[in-house]
C-alpha positions as CSV (number, residue, x, y, z in Angstrom):
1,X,41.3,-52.8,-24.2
2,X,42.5,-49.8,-26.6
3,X,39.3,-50.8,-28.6
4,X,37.1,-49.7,-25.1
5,X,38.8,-46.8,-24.3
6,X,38.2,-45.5,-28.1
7,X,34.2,-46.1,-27.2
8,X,35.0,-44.4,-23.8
9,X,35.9,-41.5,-25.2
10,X,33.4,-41.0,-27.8
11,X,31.2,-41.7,-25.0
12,X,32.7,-38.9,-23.2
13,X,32.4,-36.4,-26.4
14,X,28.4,-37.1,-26.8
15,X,28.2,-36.5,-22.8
16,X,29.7,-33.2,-23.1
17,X,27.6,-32.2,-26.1
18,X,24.3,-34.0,-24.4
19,X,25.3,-31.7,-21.0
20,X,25.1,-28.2,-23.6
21,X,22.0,-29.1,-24.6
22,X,20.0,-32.4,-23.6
23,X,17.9,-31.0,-20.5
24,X,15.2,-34.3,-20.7
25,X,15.8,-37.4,-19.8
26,X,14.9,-39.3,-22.9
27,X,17.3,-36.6,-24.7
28,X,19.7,-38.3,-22.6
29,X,18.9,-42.1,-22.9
30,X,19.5,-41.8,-26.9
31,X,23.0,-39.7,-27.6
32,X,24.5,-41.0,-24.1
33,X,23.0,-44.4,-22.4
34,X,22.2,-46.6,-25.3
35,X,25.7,-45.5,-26.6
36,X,26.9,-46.7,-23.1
37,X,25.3,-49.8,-23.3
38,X,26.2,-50.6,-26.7
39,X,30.1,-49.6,-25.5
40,X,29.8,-52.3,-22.6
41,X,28.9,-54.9,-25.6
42,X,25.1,-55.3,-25.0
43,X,22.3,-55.4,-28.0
44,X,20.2,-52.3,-27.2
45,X,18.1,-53.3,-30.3
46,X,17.8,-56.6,-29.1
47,X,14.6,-57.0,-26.4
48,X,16.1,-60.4,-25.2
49,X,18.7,-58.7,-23.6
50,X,18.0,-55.1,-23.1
51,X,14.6,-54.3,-22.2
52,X,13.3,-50.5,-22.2
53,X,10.7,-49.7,-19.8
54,X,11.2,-52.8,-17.5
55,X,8.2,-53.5,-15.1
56,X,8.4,-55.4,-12.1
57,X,5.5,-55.1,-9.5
58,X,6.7,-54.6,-6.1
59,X,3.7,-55.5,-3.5
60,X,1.2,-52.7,-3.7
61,X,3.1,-50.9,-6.1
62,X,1.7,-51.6,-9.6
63,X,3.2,-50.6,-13.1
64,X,6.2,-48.8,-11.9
65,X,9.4,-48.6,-14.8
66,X,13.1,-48.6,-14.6
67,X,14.1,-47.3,-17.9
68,X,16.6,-50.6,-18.8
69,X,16.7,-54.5,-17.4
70,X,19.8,-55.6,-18.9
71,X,19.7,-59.6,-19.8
72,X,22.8,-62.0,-19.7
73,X,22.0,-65.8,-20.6
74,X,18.1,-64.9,-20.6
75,X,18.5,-63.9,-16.9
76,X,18.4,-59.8,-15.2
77,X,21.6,-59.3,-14.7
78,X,21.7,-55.5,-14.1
79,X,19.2,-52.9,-14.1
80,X,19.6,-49.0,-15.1
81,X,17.6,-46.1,-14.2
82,X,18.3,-42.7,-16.2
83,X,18.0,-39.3,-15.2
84,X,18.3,-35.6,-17.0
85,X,22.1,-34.6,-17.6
86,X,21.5,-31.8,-15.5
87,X,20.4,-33.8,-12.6
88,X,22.8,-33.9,-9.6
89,X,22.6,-37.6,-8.9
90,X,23.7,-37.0,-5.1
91,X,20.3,-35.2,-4.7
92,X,18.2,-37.8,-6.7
93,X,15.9,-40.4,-4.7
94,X,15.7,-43.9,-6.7
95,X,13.1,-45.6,-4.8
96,X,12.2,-47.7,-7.7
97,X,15.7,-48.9,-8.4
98,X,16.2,-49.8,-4.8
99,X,12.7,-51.5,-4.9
100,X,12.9,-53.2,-8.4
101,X,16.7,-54.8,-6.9
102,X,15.0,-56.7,-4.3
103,X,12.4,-58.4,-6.8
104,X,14.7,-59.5,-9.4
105,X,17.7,-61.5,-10.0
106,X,19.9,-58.6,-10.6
107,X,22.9,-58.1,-8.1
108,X,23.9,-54.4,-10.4
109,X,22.4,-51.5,-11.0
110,X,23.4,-48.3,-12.4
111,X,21.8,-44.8,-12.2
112,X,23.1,-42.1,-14.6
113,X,22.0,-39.1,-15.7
114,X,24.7,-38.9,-19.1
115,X,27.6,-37.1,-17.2
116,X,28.3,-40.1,-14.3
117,X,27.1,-43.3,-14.0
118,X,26.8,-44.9,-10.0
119,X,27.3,-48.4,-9.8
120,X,25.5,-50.1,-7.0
121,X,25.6,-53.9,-5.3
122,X,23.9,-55.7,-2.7
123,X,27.3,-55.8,-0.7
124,X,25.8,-54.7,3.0
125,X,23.0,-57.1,2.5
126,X,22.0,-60.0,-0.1
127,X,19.4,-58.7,-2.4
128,X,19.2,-55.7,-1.0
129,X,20.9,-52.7,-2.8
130,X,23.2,-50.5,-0.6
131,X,22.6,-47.3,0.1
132,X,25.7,-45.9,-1.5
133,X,27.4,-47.0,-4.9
134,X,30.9,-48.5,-4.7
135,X,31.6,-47.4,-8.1
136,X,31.2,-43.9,-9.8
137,X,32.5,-43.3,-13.2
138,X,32.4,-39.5,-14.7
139,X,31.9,-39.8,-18.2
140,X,33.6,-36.3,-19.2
141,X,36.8,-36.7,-16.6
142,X,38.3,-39.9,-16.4
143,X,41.8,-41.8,-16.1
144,X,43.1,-44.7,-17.4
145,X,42.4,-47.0,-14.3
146,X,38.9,-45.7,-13.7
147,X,38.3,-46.8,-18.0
148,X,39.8,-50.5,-17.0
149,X,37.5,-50.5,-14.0
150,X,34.8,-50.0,-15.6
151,X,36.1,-52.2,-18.3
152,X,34.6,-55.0,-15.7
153,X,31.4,-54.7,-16.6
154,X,31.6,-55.4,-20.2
155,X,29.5,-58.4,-21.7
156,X,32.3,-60.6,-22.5
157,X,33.9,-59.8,-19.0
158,X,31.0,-59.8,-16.9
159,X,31.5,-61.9,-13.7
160,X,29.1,-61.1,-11.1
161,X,30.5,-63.1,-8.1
162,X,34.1,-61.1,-8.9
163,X,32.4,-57.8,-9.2
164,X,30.3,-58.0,-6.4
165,X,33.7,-59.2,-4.0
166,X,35.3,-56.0,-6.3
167,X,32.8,-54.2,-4.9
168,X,33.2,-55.2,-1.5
169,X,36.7,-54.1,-1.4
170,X,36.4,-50.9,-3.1
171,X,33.7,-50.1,0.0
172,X,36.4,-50.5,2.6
173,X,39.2,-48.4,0.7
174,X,36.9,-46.0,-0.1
175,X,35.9,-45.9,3.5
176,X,39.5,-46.0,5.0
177,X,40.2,-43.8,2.3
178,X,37.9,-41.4,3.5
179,X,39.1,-42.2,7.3
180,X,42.5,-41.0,6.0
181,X,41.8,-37.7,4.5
182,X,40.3,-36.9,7.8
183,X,43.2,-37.8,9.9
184,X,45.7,-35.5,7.6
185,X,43.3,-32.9,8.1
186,X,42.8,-33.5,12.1
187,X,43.9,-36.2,13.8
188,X,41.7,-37.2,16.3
189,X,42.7,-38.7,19.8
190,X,42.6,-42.8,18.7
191,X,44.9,-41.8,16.0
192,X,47.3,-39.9,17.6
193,X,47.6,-42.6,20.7
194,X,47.9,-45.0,17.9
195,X,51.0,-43.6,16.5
196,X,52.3,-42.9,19.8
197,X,52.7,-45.8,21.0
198,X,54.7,-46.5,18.5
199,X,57.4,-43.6,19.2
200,X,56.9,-42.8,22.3
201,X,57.9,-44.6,25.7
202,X,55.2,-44.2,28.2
203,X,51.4,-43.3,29.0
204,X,49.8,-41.3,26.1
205,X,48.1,-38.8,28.4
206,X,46.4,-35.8,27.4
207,X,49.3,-33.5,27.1
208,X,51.8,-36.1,25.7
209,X,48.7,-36.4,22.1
210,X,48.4,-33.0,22.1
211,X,52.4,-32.8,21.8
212,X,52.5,-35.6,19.6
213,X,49.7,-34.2,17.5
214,X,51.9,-31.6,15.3
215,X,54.9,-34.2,14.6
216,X,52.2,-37.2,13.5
217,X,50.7,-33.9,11.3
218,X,53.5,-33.2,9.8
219,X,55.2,-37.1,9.4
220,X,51.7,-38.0,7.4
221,X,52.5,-35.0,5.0
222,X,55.9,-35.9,4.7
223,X,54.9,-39.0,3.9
224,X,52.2,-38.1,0.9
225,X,55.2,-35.7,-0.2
226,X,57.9,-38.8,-0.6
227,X,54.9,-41.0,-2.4
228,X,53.9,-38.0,-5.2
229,X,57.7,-37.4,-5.4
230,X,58.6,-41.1,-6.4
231,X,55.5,-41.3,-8.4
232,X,55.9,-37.7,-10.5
233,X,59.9,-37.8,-10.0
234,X,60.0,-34.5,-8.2
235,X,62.4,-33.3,-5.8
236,X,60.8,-30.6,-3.4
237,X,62.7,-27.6,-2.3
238,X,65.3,-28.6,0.7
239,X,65.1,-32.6,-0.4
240,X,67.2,-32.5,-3.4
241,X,68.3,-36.3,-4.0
242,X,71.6,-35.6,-5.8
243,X,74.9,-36.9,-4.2
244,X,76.4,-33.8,-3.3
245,X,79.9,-33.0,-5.5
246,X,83.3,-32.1,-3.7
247,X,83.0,-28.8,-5.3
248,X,79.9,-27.8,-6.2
249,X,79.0,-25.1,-8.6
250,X,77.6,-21.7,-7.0
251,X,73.8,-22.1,-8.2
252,X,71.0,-19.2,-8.5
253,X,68.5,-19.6,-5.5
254,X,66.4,-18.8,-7.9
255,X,65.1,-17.9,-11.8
256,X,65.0,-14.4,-13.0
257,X,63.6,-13.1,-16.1
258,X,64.7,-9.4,-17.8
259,X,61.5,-7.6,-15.9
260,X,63.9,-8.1,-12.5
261,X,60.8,-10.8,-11.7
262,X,62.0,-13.7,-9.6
263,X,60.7,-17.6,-9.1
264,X,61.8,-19.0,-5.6
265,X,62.5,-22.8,-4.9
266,X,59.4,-21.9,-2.5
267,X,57.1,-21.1,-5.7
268,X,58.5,-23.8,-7.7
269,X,57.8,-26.1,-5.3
270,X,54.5,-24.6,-5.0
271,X,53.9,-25.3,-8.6
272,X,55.1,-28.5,-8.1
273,X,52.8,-29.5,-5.4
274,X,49.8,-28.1,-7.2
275,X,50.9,-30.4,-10.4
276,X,51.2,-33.4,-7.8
277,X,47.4,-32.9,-7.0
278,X,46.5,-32.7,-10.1
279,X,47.9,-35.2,-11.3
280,X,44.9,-37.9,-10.9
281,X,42.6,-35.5,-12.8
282,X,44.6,-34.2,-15.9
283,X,47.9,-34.4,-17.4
284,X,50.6,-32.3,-15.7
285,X,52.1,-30.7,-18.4
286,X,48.9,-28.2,-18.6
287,X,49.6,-27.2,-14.8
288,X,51.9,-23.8,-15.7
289,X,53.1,-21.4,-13.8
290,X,53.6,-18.1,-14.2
291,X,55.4,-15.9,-12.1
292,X,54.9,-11.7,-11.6
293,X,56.1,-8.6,-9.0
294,X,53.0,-9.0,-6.3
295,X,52.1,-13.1,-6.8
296,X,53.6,-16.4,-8.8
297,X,50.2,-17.6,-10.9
298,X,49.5,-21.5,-11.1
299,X,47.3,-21.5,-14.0
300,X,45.8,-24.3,-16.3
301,X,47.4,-24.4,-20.0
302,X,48.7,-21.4,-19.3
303,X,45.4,-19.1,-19.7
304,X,45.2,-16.2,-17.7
305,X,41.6,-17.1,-17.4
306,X,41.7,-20.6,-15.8
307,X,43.1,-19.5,-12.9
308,X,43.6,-22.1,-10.0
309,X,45.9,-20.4,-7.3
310,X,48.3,-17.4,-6.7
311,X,50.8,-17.8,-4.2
312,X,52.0,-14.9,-2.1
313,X,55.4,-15.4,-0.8
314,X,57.2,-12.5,-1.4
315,X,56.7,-10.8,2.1
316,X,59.4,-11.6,4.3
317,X,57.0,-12.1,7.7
318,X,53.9,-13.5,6.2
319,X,52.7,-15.9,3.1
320,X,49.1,-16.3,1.5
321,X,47.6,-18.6,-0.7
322,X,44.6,-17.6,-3.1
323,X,42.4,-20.7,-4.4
324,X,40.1,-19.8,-7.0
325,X,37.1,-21.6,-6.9
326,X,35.0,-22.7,-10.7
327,X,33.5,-19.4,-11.1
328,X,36.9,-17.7,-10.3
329,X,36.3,-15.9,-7.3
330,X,39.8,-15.7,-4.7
331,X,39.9,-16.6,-1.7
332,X,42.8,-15.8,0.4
333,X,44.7,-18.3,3.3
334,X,47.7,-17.5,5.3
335,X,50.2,-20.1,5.2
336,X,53.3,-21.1,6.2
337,X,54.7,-22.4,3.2
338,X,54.2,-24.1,0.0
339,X,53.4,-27.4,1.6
340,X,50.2,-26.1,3.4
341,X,49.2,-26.4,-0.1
342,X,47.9,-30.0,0.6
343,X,45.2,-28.3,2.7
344,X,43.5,-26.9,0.0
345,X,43.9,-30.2,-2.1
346,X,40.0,-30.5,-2.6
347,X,39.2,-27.1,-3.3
348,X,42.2,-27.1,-6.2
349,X,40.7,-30.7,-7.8
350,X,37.3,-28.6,-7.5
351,X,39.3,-25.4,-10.4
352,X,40.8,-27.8,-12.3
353,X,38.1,-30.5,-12.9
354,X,35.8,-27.1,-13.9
355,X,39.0,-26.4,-15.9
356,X,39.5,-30.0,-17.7
């Protein structure tokens, strides 16, 4: 495996330098997808088992290409269709890989354009490929488990019946995943008489959710909180862990430097927090923090100029947040404390993955 994460990440360093200045497609086919290929243990040199220029006629439609047909034991196993690196693939239409899936034996096909790769299946309907890919690997921001993932399709390794039922499953947790975020963000109606019933005695009416609504809020945050805080081995401010001593110590509420500047447990928390979301995207160790009279900075690697937040919680009656967005414009939130944080979770992966 150490031997595919080495290719991964050369891969990952000729995506990067394809994305400064590969703006065709076949600029992006030579430094980046062969080099993919040839990572996942395929001959790219050999036509028996990758063909360039694959055509398959599809009814009326005559001499249409996808730009590989990948070949395992002389049959189509998978099928890739290429696109410029600057190409959003989210706004891309790829008729001719949808068409080509149904008129050959593959059950995989990838579209790419050099910076991600989407994988796609036939897991709605057989030999028909779904509308949306189960599997999207970013060539240029990865982890570990997203490299063994896509470890899977390898030569050696390739297995279609386990990738398709792979597949499957990562379709429903993506979707419940999805469901999820939405519920921390606003729980509708079904979830909150879902959870009532659980700790509450009685009819669920309309008044009894809409009481219930700010205690199942805040139990779901609490319980993110208690699984970052096992997995990071944080304690947040007001859930120290410790067994308290007979006689403790008198401790500083808070750090002070010799500018008469002072870090609350609030911001420290904050900091905290901000390194917990992170955490998935880059190490944690580059999420600083850096502390001044108006605002405590969160910055990455401690630049000035990869700002990702400021956090405003020096006024004694009302606390902001400021999330910088990739082109590091502010934008201010009032908050009630560092944990309203988690709200802004996607627009803080958005600063640091522009960051990374």
């Amino acid at each position: 495996m150490s031997d595919f994460h080495e290719r991964v990440a050369q891969l990952s360093s000729r995506s990067k330098l394809a994305g400064r200045q590969a703006l065709r497609e076949e600029a992006t086919k030579t430094p980046v997808i062969l080099p993919f290929l040839q990572a996942l243990g395929f001959d790219v040199f050999n036509l028996d088992e990758v063909i360039p220029e694959f055509i398959a006629d599809v009814g009326t439609k005559k001499g249409e290409k996808v730009d590989f047909a990948v070949k395992i034991d002389g049959k189509i196993a998978m099928l890739v269709e290429c696109k410029p690196v600057n190409a959003k693939l989210g706004d891309i239409q790829f008729n001719q890989l949808f068409r080509y899936f149904s008129v050959t034996e593959a059950r995989l096909a990838i579209l790419t354009n050099g910076r991600e790769a989407w994988f796609f299946s036939d897991t709605d309907e057989p030999n028909k490929m779904d509308a949306r890919p189960f599997f999207k690997f970013d060539f240029q921001n990865f982890d570990k488990p997203q490299v063994e993932e896509l470890a899977r399709f390898q030569k050696p390794n390739f297995a279609i019946d386990a990738i398709v039922e792979a597949a499957s499953n990562l379709k429903y947790t993506r979707a419940a995943a999805n469901y999820l975020r939405k519920q921390l963000d606003d729980p509708d109606d079904d979830f909150i008489k879902l959870a009532g019933r659980q700790i509450h005695e009685g009819s669920i009416t309309r008044n009894v959710a809409e009481q219930l609504k700010p205690a199942v809020q805040a139990a779901l945050d609490e319980v993110i909180r208690d699984r970052i805080q096992d997995k990071l081995g944080v304690t947040f401010s007001g859930e120290k862990k410790a067994a308290p001593e007979p006689e403790p110590a008198p401790q500083e509420p808070a750090a002070e430097d010799d500018d008469g500047i002072v870090t609350t447990e609030d911001e420290i928390s904050g900091h905290l927090i901000v390194r917990a979301i992170a955490a998935r995207l880059v190490p944690v160790e580059r999420i600083a923090i850096r502390d001044a009279r108006s605002y405590c900075a969160i910055l990455m690697d401690n630049n000035n100029r990869k700002p990702i937040c400021r956090l405003y919680f020096n006024s004694a009656t009302t606390r902001h947040v400021g999330i910088f967005d990739p082109e590091k414009t502010e934008a201010k939130h009032k908050v009630a404390g560092p944990e309203d944080l988690y709200r802004f979770a996607d627009q803080l992966e958005d600063v640091i993955r522009a960051y990374a």
